[in-house]
N, C-alpha and C positions, 0 to 999 in steps of 0.2 A: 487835642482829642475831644470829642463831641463828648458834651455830659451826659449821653443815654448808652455810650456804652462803659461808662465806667460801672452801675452795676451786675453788669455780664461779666466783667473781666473781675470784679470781685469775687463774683457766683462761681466762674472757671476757678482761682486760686483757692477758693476755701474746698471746693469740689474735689481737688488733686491733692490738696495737704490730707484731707480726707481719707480719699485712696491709699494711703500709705502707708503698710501694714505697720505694726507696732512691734517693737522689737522684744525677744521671745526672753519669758524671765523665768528659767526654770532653775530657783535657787531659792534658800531658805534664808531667813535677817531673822535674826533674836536677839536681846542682850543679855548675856549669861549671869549666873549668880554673881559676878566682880563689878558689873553694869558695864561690860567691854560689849565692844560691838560686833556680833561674829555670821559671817556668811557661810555657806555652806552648799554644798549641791546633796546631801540628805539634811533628813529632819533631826533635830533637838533631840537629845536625851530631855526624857521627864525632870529633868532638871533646871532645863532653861525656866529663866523667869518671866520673861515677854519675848511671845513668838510673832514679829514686824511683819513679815511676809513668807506665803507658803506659797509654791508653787500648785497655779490654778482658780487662786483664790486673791481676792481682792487686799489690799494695803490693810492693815488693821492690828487691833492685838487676835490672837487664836491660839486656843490650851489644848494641847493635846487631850482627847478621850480620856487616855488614862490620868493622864495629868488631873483631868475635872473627878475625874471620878476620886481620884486622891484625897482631894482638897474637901470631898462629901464626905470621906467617910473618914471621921474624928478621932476613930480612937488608933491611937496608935499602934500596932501589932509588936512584942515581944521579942528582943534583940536574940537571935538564935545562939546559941555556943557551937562553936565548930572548933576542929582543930588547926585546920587549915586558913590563912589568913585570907580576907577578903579579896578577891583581885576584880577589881573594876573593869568595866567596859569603856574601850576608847571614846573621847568626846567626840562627835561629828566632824571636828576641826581636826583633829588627831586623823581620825580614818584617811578623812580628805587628803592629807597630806601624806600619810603612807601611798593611795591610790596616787597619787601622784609622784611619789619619788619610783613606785615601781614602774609606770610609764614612761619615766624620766629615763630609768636604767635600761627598760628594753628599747626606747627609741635609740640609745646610747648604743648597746648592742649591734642593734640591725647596721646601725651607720657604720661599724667597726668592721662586722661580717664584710659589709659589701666594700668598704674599702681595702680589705683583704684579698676579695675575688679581683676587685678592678687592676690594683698591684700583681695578683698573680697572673689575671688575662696579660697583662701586657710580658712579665716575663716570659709564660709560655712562647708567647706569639716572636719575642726576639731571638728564643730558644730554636722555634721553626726557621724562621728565617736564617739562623745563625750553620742547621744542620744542614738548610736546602743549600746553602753556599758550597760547606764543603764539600755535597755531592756533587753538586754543579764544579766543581775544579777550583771554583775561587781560591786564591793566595790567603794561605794565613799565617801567624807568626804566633810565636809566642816569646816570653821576657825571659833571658837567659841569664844564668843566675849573675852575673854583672848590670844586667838593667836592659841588656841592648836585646835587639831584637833577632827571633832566628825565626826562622823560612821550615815549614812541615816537611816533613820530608813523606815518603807515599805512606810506611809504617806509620809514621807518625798522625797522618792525615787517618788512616784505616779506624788507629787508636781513638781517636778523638772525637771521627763519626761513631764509633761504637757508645764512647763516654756520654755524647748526645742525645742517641737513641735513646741510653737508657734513662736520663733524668726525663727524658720526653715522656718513657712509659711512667717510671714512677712520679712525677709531680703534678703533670698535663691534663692524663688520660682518667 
């Protein structure tokens, strides 16, 4: 290769890694009061201690508004008496994982629905096929109470088309 165009072919390579869009980081990094390290796709309770990454905003430490405003204002405010005991607000981690077990259960759902309908399409469909026969004349038998097989007789056959029809209407339609 001629040494004039190797800085072309560097210029194209850094040109194209260039082009490459960045991959998208829409999630929260903090280390909570334990110093664990917790991700998140919402923001910190005012309680996180170092807020790593906010969606939008560069790598760094970042204190929530309230959070800063907190830490200005010194004096303490006066524990309330209530009757009622305190009940906290879920941690972001907490949330997160609720929003995700209930997706988890209607993605669960949906798959159960339609493997429901796909099982009953195919019943229906052997139900049709099964009624069209016996209009059509086809031969059919059933298990006689020793196991062996016996032959419709025309009542029998009338019967059976009717027994058809009707799971047809009730299950199908």
């Amino acid at each position: 290769m001629p040494r004039s165009s190797a800085p072309c072919l560097l210029a194209a390579a850094l040109a194209a890694l260039l082009a490459l869009p960045a991959p998208a980081r829409a999630y929260w990094q903090w280390r909570d009061a334990n110093g664990h390290m917790v991700y998140s796709d919402v923001p910190p309770s005012t309680a996180a201690a170092r807020v790593l990454r906010a969606p939008g905003r560069h790598a760094g430490e970042f204190q929530p508004v309230q959070a800063a405003q907190a830490a200005d204002a010194a004096t303490p405010a006066p524990p309330k008496a209530s009757a009622k005991p305190a009940v906290s607000a879920p941690t972001p981690e907490e949330a997160f994982q609720k929003r995700r077990e209930a997706s988890l259960k209607a993605a669960a759902e949906e798959a159960r629905k339609e493997t429901e309908a796909a099982e009953r399409a195919v019943r229906c469909a052997q139900l049709r096929n099964y009624a069209t026969g016996l209009q059509q004349g086809m031969r059919a038998a059933v298990a006689g109470p020793d196991g062996s097989l016996q032959h419709l007789s025309g009542e029998q056959r009338q019967a059976e088309i009717l027994k058809t029809s009707a799971n047809l209407e009730k299950h199908c339609n």
